[in-house]
N, C-alpha and C positions, 0 to 999 in steps of 0.2 A: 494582562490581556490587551490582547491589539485587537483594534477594527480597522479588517479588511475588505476589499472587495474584490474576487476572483473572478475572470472571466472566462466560461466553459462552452468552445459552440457559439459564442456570439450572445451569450444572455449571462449576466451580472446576477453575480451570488454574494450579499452582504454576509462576511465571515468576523466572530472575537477568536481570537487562536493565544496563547499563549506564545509572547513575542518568540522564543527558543521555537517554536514551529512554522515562523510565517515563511522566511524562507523555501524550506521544506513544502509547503505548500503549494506557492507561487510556481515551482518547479514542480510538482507536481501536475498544475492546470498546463504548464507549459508544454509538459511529454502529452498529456489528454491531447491539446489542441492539434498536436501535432500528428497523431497517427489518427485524430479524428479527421484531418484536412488530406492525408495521405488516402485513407480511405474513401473520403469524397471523391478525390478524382481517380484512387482505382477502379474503383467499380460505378462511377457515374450514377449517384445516388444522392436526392434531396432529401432527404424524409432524416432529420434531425435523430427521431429516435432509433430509428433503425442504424445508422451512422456509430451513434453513440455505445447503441448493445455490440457490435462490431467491436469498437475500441475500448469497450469493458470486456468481453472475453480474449482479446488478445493482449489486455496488458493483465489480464488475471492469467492467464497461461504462461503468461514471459516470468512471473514472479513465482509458477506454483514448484517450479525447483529449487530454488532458494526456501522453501520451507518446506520440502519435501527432504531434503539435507539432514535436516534435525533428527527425523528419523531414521538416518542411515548411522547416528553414532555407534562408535565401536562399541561392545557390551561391556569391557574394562572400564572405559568410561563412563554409561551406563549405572554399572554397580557401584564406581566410586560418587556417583552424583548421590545414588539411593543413600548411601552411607553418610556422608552429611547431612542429608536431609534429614537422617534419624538423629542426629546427634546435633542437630539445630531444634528438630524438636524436643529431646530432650532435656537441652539446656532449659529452654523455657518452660518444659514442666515445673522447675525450680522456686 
């Protein structure tokens, strides 16, 4: 575990992350910062939290296709996942 500190908005978030996610993370605050700044000066708005619900619904809509995806697999696939999944539990009934 790593101790980090991430800055979101201009205010400092003491973070432990498991070193394999700091990165991921850092980059994370970085898109935040970013369409949260993009949005300050489109719509000419102080109010931190209003800003912030802004750029929590738009990067939760940017991502909800990418797991929206999951549910479009083909049913072949589908039934072949079922099928493992019974004969992975079956082995371990053993």
């Amino acid at each position: 575990m790593e101790s980090i500190r991430i800055n979101i908005a201009g205010r400092e978030y003491p973070l432990n992350a498991p070193s394999h996610e700091v990165a991921n993370l850092k980059q994370a605050a970085a898109k935040i910062n970013a369409q949260y700044e993009a949005f300050q000066e489109q719509f000419q708005v102080d109010d931190p939290v209003d800003l912030l619900a802004l750029t929590a619904l738009h990067l939760s809509d940017s991502t909800s296709p990418a797991s929206s995806k999951a549910d479009e697999l083909p049913l072949e696939t589908l039934n072949r996942m079922n099928r493992i999944s019974e004969r992975i539990q079956k082995a371990l009934e053993v």
